[in-house]
C-alpha positions as CSV (number, residue, x, y, z in Angstrom):
1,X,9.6,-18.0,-26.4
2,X,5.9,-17.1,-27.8
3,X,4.3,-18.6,-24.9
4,X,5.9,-18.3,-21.0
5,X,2.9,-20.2,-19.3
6,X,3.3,-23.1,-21.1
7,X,6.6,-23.5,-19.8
8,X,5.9,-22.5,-16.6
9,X,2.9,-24.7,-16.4
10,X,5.4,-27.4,-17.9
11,X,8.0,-26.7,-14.7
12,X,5.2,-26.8,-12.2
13,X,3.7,-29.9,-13.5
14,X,7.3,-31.9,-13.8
15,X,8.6,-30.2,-10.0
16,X,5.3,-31.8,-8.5
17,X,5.5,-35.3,-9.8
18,X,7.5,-36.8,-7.0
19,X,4.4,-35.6,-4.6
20,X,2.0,-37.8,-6.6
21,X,4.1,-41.0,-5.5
22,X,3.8,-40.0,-1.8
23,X,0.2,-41.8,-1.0
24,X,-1.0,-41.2,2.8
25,X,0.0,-45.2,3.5
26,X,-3.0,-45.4,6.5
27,X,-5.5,-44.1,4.3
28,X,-4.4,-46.1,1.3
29,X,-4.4,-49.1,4.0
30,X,-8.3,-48.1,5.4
31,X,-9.4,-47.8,1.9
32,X,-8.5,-51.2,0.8
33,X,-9.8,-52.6,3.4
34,X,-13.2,-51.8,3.2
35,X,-15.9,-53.1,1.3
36,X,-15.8,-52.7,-3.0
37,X,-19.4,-50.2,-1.8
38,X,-17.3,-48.3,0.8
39,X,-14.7,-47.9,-1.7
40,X,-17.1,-46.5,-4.3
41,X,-18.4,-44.1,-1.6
42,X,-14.7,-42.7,-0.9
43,X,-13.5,-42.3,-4.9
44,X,-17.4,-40.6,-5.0
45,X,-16.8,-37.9,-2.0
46,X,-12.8,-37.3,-3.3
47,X,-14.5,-36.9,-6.9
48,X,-17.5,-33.8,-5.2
49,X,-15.2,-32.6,-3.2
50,X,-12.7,-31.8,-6.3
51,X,-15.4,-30.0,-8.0
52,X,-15.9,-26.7,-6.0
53,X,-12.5,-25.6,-5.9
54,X,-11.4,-26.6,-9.9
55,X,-15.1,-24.9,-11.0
56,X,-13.9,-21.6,-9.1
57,X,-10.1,-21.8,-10.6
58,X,-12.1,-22.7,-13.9
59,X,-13.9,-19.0,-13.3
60,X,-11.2,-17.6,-12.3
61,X,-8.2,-18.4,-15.1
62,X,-11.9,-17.5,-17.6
63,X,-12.1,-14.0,-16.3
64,X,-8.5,-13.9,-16.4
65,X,-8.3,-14.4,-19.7
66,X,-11.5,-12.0,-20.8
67,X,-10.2,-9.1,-18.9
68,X,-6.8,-9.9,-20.6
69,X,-8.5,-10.0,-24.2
70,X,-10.5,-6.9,-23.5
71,X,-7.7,-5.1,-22.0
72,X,-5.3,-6.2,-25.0
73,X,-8.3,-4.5,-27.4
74,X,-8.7,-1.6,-25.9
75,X,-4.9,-0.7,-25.7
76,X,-4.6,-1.2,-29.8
77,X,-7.6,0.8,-30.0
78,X,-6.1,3.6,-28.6
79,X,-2.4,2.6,-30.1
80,X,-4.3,3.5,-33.3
């Protein structure tokens, strides 16, 4: 197989599919019943409070990938 990640990422997504379906029942229950502004306010906060951790995975899996570019470069440089 050309590309192992894919398939791992594949697994990992499929193996954590029945954890989506398992919704915190009291929240889901405190959320509906406030107000359509509250509501905004919550889907707002879950929304900032995403972006700090997927921006430093986004960093990290970038790096990730340059040092494996530059490291794949320098090792046919010196293959040659």
């Amino acid at each position: 197989m050309r590309r192992p990640w894919l398939a791992a990422l594949l697994v990992m997504a499929f193996s954590s599919a029945p954890a989506f379906a398992q919704g915190c029942a009291m929240c889901k229950a405190n959320a509906k019943a406030t107000p359509k502004d509250g509501q905004r306010a919550i889907n707002r906060a879950i929304v900032i409070m995403l972006v700090p951790p997927l921006g430093i995975m986004s960093l990290g899996l970038g790096f990730a990938f340059r040092y494996g570019k530059r490291r794949d470069q320098e090792n046919d440089r010196t293959s040659d």
